[in-house]
PDBQT receptor file of N, H, CA, C and O in Angstrom, charges set to zero:
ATOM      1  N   UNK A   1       0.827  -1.196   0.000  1.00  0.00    +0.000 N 
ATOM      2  CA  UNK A   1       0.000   0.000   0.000  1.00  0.00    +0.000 C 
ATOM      3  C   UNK A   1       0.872   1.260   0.000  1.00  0.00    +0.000 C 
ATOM      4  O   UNK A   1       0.573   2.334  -0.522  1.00  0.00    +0.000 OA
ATOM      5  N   UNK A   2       2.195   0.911   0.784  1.00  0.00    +0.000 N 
ATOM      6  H   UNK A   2       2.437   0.039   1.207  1.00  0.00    +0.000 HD
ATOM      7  CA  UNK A   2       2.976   2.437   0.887  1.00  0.00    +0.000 C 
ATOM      8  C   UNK A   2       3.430   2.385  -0.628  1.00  0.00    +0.000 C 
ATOM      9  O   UNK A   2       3.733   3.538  -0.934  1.00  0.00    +0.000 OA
ATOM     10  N   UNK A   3       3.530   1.903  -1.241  1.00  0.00    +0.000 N 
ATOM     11  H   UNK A   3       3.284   0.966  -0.993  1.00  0.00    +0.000 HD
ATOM     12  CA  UNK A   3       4.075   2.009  -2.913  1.00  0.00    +0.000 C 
ATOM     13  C   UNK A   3       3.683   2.432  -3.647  1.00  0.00    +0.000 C 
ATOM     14  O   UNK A   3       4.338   3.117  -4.432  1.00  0.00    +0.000 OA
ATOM     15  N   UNK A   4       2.316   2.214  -3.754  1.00  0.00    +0.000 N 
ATOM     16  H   UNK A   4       1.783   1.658  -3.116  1.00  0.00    +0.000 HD
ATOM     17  CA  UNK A   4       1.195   3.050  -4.273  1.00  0.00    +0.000 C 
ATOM     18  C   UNK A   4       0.823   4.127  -3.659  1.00  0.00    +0.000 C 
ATOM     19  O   UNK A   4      -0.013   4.864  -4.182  1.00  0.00    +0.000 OA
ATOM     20  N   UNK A   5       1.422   4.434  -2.341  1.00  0.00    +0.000 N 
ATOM     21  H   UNK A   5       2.100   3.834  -1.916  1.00  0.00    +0.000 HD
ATOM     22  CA  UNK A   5       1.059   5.537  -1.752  1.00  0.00    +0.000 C 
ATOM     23  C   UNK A   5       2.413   7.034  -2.823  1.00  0.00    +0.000 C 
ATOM     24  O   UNK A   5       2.306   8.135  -3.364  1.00  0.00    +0.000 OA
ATOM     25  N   UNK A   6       3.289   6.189  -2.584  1.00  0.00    +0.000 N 
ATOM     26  H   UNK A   6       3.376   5.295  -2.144  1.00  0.00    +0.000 HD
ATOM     27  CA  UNK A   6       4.715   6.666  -2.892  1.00  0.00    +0.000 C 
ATOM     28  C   UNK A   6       4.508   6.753  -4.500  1.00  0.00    +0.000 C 
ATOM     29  O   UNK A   6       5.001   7.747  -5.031  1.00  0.00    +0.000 OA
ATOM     30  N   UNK A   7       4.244   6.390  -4.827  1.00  0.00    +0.000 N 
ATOM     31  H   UNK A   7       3.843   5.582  -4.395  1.00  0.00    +0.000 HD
ATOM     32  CA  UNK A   7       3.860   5.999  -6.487  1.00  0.00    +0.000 C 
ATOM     33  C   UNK A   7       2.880   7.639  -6.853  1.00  0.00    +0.000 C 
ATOM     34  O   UNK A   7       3.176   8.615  -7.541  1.00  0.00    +0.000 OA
ATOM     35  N   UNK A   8       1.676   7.314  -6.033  1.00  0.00    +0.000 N 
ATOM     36  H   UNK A   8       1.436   6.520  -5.474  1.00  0.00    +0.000 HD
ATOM     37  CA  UNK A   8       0.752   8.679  -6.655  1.00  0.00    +0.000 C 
ATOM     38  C   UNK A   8       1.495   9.950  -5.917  1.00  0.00    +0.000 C 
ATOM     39  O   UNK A   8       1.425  11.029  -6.507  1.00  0.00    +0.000 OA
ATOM     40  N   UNK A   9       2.259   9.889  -4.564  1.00  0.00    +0.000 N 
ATOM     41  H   UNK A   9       2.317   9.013  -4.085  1.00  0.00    +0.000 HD
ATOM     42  CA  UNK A   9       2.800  11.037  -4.373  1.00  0.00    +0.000 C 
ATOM     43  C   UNK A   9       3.670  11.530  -5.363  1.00  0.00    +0.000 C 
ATOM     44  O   UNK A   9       3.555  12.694  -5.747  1.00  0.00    +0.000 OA
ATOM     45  N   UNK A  10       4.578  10.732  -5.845  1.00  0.00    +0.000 N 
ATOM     46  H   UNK A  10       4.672   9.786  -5.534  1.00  0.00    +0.000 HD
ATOM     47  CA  UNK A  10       5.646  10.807  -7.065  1.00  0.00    +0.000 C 
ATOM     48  C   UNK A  10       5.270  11.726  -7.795  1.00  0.00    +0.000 C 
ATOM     49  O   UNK A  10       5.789  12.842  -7.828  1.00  0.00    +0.000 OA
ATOM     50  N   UNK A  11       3.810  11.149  -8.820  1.00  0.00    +0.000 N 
ATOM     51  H   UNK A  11       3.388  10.243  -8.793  1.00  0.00    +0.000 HD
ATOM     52  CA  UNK A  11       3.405  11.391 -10.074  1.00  0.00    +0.000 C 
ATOM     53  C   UNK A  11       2.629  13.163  -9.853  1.00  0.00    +0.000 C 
ATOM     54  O   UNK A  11       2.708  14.105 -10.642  1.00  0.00    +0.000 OA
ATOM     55  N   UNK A  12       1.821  13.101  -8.321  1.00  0.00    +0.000 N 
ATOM     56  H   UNK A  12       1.756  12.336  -7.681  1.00  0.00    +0.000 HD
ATOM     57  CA  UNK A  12       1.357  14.654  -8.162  1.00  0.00    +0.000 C 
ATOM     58  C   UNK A  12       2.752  15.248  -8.205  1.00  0.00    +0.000 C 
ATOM     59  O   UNK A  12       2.781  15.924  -9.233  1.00  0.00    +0.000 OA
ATOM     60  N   UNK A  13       3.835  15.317  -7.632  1.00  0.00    +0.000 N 
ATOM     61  H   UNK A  13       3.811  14.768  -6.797  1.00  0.00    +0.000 HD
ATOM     62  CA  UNK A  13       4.345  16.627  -7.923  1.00  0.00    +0.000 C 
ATOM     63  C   UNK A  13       5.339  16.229  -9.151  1.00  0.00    +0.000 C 
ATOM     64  O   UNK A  13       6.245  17.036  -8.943  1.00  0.00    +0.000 OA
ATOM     65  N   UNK A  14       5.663  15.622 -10.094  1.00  0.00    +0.000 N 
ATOM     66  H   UNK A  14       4.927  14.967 -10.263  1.00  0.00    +0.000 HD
ATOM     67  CA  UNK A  14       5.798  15.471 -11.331  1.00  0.00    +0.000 C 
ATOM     68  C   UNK A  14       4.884  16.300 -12.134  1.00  0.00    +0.000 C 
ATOM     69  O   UNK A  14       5.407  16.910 -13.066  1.00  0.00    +0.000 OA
ATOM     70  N   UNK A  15       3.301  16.474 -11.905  1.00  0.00    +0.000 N 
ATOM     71  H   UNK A  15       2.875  15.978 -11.148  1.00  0.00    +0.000 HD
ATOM     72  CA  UNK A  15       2.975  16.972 -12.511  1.00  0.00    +0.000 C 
ATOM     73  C   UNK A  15       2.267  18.662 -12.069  1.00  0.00    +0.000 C 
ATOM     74  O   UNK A  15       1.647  19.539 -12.670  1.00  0.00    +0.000 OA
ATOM     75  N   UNK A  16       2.676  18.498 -10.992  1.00  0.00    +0.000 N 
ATOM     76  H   UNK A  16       3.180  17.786 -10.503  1.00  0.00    +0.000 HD
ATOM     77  CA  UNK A  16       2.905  20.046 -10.463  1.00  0.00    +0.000 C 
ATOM     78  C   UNK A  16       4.407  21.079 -10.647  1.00  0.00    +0.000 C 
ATOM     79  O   UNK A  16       4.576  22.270 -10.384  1.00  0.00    +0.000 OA
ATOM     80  N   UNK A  17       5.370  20.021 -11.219  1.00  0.00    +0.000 N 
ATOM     81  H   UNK A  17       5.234  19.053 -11.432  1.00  0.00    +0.000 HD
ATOM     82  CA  UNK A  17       6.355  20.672 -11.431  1.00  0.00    +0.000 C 
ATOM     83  C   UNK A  17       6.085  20.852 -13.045  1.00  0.00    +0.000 C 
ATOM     84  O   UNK A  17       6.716  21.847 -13.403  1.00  0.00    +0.000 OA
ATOM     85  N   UNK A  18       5.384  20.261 -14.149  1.00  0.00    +0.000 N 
ATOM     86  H   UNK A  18       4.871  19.453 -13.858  1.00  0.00    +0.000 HD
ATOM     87  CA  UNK A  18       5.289  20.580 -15.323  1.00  0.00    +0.000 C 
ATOM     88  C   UNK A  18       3.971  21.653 -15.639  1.00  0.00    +0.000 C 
ATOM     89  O   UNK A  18       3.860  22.404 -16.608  1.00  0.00    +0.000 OA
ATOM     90  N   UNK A  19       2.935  21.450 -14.399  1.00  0.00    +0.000 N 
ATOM     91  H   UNK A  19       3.025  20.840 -13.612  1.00  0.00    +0.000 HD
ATOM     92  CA  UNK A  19       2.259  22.692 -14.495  1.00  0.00    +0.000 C 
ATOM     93  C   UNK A  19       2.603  24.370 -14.160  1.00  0.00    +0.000 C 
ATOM     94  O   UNK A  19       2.240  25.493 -14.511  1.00  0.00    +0.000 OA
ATOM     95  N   UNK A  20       3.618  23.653 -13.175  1.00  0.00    +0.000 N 
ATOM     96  H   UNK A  20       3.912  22.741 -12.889  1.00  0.00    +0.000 HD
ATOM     97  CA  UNK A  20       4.307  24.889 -12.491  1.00  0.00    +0.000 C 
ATOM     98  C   UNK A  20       5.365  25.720 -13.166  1.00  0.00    +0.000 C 
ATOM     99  O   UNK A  20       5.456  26.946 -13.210  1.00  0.00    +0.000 OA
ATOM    100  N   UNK A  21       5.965  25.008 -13.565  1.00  0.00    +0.000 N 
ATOM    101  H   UNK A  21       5.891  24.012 -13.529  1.00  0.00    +0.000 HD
ATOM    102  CA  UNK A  21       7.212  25.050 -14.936  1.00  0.00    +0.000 C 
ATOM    103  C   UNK A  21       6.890  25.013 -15.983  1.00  0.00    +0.000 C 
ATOM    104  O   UNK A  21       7.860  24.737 -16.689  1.00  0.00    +0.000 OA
ATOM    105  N   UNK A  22       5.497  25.218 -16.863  1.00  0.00    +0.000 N 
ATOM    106  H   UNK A  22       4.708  25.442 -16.290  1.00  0.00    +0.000 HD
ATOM    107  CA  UNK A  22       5.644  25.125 -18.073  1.00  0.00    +0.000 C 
ATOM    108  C   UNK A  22       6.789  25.391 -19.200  1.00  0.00    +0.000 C 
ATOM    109  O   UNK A  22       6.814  24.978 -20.359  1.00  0.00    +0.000 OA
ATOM    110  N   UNK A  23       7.598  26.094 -18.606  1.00  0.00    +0.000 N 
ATOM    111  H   UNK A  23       7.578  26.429 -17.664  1.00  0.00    +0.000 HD
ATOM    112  CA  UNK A  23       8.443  26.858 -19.651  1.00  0.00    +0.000 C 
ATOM    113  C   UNK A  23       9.980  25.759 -19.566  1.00  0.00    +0.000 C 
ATOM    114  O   UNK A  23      11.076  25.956 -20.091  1.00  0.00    +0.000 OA
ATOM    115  N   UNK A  24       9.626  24.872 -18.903  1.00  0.00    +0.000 N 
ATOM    116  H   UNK A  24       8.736  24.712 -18.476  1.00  0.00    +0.000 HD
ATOM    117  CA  UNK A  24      11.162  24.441 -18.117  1.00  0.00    +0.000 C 
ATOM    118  C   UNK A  24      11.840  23.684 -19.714  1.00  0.00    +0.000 C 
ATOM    119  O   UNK A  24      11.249  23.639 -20.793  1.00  0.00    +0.000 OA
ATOM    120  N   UNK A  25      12.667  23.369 -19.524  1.00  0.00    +0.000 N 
ATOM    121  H   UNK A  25      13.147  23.406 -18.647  1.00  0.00    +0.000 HD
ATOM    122  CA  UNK A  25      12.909  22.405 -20.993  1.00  0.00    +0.000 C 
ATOM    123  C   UNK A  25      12.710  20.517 -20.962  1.00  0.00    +0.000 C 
ATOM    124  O   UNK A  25      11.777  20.165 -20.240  1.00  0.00    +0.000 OA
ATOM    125  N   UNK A  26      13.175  19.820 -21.382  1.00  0.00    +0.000 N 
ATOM    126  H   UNK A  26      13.933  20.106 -21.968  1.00  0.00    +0.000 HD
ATOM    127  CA  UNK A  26      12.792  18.263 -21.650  1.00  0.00    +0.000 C 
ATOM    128  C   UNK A  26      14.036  18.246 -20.737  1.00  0.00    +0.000 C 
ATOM    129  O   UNK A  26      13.553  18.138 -19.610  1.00  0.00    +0.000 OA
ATOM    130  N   UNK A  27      15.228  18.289 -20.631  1.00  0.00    +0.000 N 
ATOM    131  H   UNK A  27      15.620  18.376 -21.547  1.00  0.00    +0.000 HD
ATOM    132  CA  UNK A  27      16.385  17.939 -19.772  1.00  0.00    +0.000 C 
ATOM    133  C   UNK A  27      15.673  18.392 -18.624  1.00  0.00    +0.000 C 
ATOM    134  O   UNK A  27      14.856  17.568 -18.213  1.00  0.00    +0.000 OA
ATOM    135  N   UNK A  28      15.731  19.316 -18.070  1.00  0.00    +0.000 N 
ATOM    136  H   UNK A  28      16.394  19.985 -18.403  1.00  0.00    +0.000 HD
ATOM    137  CA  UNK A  28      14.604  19.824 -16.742  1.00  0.00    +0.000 C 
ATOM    138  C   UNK A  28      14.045  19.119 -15.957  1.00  0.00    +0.000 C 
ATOM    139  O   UNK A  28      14.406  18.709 -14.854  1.00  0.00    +0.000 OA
ATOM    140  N   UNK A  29      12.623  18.878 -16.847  1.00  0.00    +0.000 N 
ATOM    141  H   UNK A  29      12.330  19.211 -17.743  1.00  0.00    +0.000 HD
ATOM    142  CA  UNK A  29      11.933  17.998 -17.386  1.00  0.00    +0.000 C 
ATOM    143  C   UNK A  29      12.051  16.420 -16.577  1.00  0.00    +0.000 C 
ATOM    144  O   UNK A  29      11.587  16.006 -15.515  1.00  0.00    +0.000 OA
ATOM    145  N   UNK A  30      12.946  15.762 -17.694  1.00  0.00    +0.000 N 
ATOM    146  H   UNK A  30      13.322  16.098 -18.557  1.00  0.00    +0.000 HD
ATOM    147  CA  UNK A  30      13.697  14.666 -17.069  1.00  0.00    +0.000 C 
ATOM    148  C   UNK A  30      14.395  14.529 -15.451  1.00  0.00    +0.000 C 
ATOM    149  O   UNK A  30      14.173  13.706 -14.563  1.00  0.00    +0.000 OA
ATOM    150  N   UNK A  31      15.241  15.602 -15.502  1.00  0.00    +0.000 N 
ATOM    151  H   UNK A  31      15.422  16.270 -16.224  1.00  0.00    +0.000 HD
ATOM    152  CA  UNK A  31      16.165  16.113 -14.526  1.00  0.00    +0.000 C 
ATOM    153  C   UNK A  31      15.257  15.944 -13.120  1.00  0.00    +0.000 C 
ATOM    154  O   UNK A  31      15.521  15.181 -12.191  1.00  0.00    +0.000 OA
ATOM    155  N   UNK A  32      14.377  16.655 -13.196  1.00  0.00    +0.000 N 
ATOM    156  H   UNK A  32      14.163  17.275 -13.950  1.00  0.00    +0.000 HD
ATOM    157  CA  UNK A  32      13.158  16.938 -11.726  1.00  0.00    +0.000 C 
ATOM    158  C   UNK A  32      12.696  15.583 -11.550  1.00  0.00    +0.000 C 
ATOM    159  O   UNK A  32      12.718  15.090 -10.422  1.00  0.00    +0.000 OA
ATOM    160  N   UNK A  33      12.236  14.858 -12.650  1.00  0.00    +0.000 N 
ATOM    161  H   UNK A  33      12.218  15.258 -13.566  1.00  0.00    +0.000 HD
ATOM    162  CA  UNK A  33      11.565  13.246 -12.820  1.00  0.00    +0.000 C 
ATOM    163  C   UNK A  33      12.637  12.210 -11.569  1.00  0.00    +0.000 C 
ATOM    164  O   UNK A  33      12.458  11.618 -10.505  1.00  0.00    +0.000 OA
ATOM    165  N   UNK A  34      13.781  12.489 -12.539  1.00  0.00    +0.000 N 
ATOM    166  H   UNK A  34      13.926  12.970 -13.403  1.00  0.00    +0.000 HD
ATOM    167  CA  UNK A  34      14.765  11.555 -11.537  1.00  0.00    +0.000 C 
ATOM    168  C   UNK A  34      15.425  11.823 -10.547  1.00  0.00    +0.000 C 
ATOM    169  O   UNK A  34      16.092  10.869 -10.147  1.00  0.00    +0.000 OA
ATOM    170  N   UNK A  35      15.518  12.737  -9.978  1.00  0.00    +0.000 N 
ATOM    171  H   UNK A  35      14.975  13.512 -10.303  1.00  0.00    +0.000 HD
ATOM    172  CA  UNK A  35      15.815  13.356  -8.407  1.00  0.00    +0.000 C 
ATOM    173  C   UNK A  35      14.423  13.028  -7.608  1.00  0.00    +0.000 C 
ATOM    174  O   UNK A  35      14.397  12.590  -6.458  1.00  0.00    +0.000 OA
ATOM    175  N   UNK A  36      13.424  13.274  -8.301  1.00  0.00    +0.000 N 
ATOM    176  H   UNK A  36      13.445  13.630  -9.236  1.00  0.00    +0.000 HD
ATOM    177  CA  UNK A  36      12.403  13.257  -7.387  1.00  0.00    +0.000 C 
ATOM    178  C   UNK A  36      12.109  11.985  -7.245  1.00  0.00    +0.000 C 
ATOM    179  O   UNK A  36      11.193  11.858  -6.432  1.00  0.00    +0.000 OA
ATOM    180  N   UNK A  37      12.632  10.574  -7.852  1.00  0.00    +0.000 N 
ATOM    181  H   UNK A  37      13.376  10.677  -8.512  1.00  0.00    +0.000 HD
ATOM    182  CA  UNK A  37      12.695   8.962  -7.931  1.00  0.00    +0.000 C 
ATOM    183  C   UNK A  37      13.158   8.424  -7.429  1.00  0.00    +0.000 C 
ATOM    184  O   UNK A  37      12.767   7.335  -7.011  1.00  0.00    +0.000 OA
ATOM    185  N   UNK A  38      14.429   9.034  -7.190  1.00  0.00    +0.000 N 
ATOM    186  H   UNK A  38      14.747   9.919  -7.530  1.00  0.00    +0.000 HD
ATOM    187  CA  UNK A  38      15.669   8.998  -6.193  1.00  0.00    +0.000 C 
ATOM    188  C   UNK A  38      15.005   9.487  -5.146  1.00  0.00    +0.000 C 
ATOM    189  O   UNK A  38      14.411   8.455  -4.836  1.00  0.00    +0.000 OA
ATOM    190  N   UNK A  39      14.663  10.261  -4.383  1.00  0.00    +0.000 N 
ATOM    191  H   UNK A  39      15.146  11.100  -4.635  1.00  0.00    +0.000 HD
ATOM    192  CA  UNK A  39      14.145  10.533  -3.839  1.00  0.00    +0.000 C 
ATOM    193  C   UNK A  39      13.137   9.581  -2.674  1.00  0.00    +0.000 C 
ATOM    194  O   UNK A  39      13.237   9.179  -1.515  1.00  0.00    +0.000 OA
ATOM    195  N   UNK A  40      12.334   9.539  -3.586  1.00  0.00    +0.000 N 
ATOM    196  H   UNK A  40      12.253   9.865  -4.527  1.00  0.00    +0.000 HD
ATOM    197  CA  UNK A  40      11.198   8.610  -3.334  1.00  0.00    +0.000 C 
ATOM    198  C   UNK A  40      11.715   6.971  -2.871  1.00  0.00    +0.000 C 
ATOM    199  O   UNK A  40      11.161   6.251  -2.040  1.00  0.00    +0.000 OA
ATOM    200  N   UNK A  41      12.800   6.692  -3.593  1.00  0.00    +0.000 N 
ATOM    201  H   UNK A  41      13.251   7.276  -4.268  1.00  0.00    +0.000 HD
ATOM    202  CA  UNK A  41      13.340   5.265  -3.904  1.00  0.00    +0.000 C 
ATOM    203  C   UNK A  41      14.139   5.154  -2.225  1.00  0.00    +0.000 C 
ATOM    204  O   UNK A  41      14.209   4.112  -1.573  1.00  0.00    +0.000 OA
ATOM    205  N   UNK A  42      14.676   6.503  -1.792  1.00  0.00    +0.000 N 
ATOM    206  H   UNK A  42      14.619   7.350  -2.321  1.00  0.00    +0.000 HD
ATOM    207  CA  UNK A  42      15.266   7.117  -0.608  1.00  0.00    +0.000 C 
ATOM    208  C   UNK A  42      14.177   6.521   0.454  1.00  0.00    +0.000 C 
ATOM    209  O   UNK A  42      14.452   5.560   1.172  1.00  0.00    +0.000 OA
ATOM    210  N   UNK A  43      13.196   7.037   0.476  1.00  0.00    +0.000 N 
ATOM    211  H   UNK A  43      12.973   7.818  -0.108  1.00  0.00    +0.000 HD
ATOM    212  CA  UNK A  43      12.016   6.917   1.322  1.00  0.00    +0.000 C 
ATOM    213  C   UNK A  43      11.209   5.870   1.815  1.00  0.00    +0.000 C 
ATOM    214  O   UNK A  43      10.629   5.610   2.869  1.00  0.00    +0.000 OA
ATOM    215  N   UNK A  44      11.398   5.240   0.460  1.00  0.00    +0.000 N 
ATOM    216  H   UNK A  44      11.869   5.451  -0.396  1.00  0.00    +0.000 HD
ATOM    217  CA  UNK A  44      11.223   3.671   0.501  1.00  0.00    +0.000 C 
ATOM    218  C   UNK A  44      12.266   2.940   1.341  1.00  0.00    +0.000 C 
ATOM    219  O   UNK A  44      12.004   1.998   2.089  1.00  0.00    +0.000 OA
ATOM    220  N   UNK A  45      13.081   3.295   1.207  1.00  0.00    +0.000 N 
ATOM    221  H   UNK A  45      13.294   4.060   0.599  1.00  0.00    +0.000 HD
ATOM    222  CA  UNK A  45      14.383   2.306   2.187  1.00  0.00    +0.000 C 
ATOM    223  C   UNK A  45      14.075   2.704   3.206  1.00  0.00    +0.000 C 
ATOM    224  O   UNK A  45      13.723   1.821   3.988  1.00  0.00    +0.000 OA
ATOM    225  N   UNK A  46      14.029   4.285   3.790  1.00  0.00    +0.000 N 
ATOM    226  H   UNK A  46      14.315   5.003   3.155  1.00  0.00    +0.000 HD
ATOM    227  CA  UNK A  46      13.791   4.332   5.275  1.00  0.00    +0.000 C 
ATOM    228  C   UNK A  46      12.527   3.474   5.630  1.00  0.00    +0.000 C 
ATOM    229  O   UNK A  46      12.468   2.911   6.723  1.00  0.00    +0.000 OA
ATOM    230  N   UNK A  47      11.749   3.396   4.921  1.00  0.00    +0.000 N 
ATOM    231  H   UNK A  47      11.797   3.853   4.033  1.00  0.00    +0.000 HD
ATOM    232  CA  UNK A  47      10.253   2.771   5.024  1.00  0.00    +0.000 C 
ATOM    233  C   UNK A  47      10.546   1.790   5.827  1.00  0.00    +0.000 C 
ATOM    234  O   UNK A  47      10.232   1.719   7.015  1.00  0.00    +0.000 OA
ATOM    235  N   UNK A  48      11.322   0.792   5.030  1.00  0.00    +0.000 N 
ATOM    236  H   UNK A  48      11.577   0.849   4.065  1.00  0.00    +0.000 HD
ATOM    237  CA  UNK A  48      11.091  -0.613   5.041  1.00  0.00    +0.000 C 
ATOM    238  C   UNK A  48      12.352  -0.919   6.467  1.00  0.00    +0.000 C 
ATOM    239  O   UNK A  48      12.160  -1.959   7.097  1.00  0.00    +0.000 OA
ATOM    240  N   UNK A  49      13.231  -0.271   6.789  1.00  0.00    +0.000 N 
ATOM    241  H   UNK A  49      13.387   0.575   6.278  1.00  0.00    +0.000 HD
ATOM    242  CA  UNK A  49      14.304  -0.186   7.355  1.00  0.00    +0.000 C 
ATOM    243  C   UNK A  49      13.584  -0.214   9.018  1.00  0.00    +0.000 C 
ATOM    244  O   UNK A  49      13.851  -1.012   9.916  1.00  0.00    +0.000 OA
ATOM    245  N   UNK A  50      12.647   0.888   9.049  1.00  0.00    +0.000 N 
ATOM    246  H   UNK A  50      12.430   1.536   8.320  1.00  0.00    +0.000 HD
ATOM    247  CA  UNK A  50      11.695   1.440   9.907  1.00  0.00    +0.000 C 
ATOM    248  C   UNK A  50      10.859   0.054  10.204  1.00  0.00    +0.000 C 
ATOM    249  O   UNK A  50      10.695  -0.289  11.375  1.00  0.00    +0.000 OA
ATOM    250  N   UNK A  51      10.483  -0.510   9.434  1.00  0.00    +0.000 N 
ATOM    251  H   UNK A  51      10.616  -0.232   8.483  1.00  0.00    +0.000 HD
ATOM    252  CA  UNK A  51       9.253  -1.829   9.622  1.00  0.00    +0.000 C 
ATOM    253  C   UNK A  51       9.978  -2.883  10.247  1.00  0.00    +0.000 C 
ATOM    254  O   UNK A  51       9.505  -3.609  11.121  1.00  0.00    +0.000 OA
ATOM    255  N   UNK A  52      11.386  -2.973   9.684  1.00  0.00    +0.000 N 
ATOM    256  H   UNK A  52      11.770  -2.383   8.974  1.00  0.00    +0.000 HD
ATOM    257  CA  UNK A  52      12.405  -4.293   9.709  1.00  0.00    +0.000 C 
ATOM    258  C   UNK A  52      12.788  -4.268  11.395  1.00  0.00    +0.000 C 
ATOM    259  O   UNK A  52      12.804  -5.171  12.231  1.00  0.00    +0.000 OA
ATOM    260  N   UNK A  53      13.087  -2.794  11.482  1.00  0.00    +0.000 N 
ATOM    261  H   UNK A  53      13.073  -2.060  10.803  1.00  0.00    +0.000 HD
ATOM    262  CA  UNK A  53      13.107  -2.423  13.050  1.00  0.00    +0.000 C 
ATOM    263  C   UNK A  53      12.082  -3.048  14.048  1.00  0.00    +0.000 C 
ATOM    264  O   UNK A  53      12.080  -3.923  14.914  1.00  0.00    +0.000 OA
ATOM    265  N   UNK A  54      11.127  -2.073  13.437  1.00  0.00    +0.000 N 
ATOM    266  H   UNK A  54      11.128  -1.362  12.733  1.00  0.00    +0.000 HD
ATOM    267  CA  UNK A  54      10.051  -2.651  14.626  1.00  0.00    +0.000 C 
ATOM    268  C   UNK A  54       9.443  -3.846  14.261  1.00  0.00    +0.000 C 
ATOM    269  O   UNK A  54       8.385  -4.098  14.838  1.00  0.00    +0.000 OA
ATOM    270  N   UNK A  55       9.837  -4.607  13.477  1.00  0.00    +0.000 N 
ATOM    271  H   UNK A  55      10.696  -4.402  13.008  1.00  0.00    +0.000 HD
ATOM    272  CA  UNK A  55       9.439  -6.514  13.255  1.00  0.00    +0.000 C 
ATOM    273  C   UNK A  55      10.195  -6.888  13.614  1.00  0.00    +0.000 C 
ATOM    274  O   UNK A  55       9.966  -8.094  13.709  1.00  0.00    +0.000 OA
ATOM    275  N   UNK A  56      11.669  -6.552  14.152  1.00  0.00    +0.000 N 
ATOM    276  H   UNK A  56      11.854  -5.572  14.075  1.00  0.00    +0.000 HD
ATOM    277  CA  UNK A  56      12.545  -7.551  14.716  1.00  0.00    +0.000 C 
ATOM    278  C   UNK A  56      12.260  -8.034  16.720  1.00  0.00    +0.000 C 
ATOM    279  O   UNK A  56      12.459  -9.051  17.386  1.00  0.00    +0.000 OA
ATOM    280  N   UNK A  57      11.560  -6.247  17.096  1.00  0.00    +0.000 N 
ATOM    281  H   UNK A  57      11.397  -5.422  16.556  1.00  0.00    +0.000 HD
ATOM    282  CA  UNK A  57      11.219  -6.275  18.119  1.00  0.00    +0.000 C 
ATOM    283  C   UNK A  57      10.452  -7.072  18.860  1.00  0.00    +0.000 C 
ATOM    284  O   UNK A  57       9.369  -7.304  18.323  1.00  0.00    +0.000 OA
ATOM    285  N   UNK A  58      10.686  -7.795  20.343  1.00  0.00    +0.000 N 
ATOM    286  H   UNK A  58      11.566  -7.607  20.778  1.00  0.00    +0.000 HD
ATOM    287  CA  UNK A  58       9.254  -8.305  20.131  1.00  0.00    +0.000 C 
ATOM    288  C   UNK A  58       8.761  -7.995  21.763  1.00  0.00    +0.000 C 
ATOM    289  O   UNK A  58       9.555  -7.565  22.599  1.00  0.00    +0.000 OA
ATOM    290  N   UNK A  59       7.642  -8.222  21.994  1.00  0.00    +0.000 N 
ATOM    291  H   UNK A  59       6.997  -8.571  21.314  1.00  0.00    +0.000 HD
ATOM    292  CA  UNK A  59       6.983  -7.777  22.709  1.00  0.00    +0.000 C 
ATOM    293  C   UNK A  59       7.386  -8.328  24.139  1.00  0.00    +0.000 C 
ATOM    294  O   UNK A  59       7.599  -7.658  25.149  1.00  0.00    +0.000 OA
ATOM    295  N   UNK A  60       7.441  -9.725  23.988  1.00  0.00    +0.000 N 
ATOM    296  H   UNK A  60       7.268 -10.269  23.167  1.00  0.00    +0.000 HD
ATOM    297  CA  UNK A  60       7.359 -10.724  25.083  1.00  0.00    +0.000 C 
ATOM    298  C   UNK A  60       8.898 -10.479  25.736  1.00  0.00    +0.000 C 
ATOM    299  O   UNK A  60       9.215 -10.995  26.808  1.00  0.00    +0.000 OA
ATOM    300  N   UNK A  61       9.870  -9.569  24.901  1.00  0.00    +0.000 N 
ATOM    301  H   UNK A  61       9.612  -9.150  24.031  1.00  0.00    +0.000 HD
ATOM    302  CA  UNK A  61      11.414  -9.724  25.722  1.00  0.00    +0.000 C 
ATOM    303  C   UNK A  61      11.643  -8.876  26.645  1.00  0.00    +0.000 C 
ATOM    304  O   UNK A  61      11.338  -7.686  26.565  1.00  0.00    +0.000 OA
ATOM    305  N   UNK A  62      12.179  -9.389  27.565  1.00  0.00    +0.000 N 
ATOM    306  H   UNK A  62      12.427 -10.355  27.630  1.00  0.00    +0.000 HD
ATOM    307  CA  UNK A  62      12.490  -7.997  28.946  1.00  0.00    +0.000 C 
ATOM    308  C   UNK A  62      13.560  -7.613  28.764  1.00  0.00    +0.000 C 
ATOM    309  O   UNK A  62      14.029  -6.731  29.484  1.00  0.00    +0.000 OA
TER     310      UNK A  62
């Protein structure tokens, strides 16, 4: 579910940066696409890093 969460966050400001930027060029363009993937791809690791954490934990240990 967070992937698809991460997925439509992606694509809104992808396309708030081409509404916002109309004037920007195709390198730009591109440029904003893959920082902002990287990015995202970033977020995803803390994600899962974060889950791995608290699944290793367990309740029952003193």
């Amino acid at each position: 579910m967070k992937k698809k969460i991460n997925w439509i966050a992606w694509l809104i400001f992808v396309i708030l940066w081409n509404y916002g930027f109309p004037k920007a060029t195709p390198f730009q363009d591109v440029l904003v696409a893959v920082i902002l993937s990287v990015f995202f791809i970033i977020i995803q690791k803390l994600q899962l890093r974060d889950l791995q954490k608290s699944g290793s934990r367990s309740k029952f240990k003193n």
